[in-house]
Structures are given as C-alpha cells and as structure tokens.
C-alpha positions as CSV (number, residue, x, y, z in Angstrom):
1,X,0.0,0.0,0.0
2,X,1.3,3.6,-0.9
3,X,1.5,6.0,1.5
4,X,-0.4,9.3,0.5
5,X,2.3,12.4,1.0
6,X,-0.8,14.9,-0.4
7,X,-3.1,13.9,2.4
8,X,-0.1,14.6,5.5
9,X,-0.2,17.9,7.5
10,X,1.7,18.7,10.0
11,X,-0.4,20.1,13.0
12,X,1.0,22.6,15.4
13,X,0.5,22.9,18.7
14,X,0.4,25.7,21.2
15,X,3.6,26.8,23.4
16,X,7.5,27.5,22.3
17,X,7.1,25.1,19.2
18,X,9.4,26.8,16.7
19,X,7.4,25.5,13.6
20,X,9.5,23.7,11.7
21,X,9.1,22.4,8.1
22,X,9.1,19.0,7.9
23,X,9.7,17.1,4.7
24,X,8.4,13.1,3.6
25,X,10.5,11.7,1.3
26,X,11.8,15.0,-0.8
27,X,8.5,16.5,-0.8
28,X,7.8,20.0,2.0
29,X,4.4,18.4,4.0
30,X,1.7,21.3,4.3
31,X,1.2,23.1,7.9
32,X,-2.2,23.3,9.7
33,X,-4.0,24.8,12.5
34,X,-6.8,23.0,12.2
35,X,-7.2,18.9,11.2
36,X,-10.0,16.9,11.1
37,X,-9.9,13.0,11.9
38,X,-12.2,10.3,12.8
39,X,-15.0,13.2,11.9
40,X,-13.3,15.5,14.6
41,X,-12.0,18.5,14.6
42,X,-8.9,19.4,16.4
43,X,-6.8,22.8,16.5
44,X,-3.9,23.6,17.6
45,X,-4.9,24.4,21.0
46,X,-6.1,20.5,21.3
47,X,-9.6,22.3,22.2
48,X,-12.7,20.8,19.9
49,X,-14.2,23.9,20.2
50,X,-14.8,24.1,16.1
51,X,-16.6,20.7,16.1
52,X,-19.4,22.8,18.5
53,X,-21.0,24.7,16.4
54,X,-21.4,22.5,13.4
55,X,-22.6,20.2,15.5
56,X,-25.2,22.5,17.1
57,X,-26.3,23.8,13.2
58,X,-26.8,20.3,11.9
59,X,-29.0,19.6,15.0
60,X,-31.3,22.4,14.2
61,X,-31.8,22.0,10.8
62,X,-32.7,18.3,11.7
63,X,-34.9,19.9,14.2
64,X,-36.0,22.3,12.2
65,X,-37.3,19.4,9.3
66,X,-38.9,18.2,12.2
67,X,-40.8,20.7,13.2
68,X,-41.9,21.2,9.4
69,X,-42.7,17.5,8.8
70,X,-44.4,16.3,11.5
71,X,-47.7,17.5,12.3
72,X,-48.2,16.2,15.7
73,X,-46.5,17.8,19.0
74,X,-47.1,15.0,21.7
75,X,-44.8,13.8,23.6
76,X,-45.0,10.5,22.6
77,X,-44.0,11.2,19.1
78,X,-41.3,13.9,19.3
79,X,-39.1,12.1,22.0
80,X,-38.3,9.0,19.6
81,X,-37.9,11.5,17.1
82,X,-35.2,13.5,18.7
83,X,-33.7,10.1,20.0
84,X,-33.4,8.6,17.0
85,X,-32.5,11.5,15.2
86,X,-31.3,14.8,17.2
87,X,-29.4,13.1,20.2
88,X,-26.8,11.3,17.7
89,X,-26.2,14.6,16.6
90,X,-25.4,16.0,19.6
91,X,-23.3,13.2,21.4
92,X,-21.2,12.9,18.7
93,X,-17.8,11.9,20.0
94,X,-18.7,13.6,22.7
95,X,-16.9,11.3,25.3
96,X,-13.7,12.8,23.4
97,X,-14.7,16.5,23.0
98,X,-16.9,16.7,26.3
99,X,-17.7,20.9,25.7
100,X,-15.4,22.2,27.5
101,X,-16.5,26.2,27.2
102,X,-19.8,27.5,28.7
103,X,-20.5,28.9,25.3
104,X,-20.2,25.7,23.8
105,X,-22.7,24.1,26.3
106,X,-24.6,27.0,25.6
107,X,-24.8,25.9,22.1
108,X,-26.5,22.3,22.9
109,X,-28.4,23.6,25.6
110,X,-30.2,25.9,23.0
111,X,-31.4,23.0,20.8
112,X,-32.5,20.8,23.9
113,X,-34.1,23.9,25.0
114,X,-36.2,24.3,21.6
115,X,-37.1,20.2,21.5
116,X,-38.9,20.9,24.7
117,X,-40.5,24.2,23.1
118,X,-42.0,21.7,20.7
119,X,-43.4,18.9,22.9
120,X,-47.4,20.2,23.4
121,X,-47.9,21.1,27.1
122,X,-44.2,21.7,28.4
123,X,-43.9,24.8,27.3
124,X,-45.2,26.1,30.4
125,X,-43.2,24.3,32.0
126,X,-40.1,26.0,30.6
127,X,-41.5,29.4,31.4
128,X,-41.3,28.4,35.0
129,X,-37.9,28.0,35.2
C-alpha cells in the first residue's frame, strides 16, 4: 500500500514550538491549525471547540425538518424522534470533545431547550424556570 504524501499535514500545537518544516521523502508536508480526523475537529490548541457549532447547526436544521414535517406535537411522538435523530447529533464523540467552554454548552443547551419548546404542554413548563 502507498502512503499518500498529499493527504499529511503537520499540525502545530500551542507553546515555544518553533514550527518547523518538515519534509516526507523529498516533498515540504503542508502546515495546519486545524485537522480533522475520525470526523473530529482538532486545533492547535487541542480544544474541539470548532466541532461545536457545526454540530449545534446540523442539529437544528434536523430539528427544524422536524418541526416542518411532522404534524403532531405530543410527547409520545417527538421524544423518539429526537432520540433517533437529534441526540446522535449531539453526542457525537462527545466522550472525546466533552464541551469544554460554557459557550459551547450554551450551544447544545439551545437546541434541547427548543425540542422541549416543541413537545405540546411543556412549554409552560419552561417558562417556570
């Protein structure tokens, strides 16, 4: 099996890393900030703080197609909706990334927050607390 040269980056982390140009075989590899692998995004910083927010925007369109879609707001049918669909969204690698920001939580928090909006009668009970 050949090894790919186009598809190596070097990423950089944080702290007195002098940046360096590496080389594979004769050829400079590219630098990065920012890589992703196994469908995760990691900067330099080693925070996942990028794989938030596309995370949060996916789960709201799928939401969002929900709330066009499905005519009924009980709570019977919305739940398996938003497990089967919404919460592997959301828990995405998320015993890797765990949010480490309050902004980030913020972000899931949001679309949890607007699932219950949806449900018929607990809507009141959001406005409570």
């Amino acid at each position: 099996m050949k090894f790919s040269k186009g598809k190596c980056r070097v990423l950089y982390l944080h702290g007195n890393n002098p940046m360096h140009q590496y080389r594979l075989g004769g050829d400079l590899l590219d630098s990065s900030f920012v890589e992703k692998d196994v469908g995760v995004l990691v900067d330099s910083k080693l925070t996942m703080r990028q794989q938030c927010a596309p995370v949060a925007k996916k789960a709201n369109s799928v939401l969002g197609c929900i709330k066009k879609r499905v005519a009924s707001r009980l709570r019977e049918v919305i739940l398996p909706l938003y497990s089967a669909l919404l919460r592997l969204q959301m828990e995405y690698c998320v015993q890797f990334w765990a949010p480490q920001f309050k902004k980030d939580k913020e972000l899931s928090e949001i679309v949890q927050g607007r699932t219950t909006k949806m449900i018929q009668g607990m809507d009141p009970l959001m406005k409570k607390g």
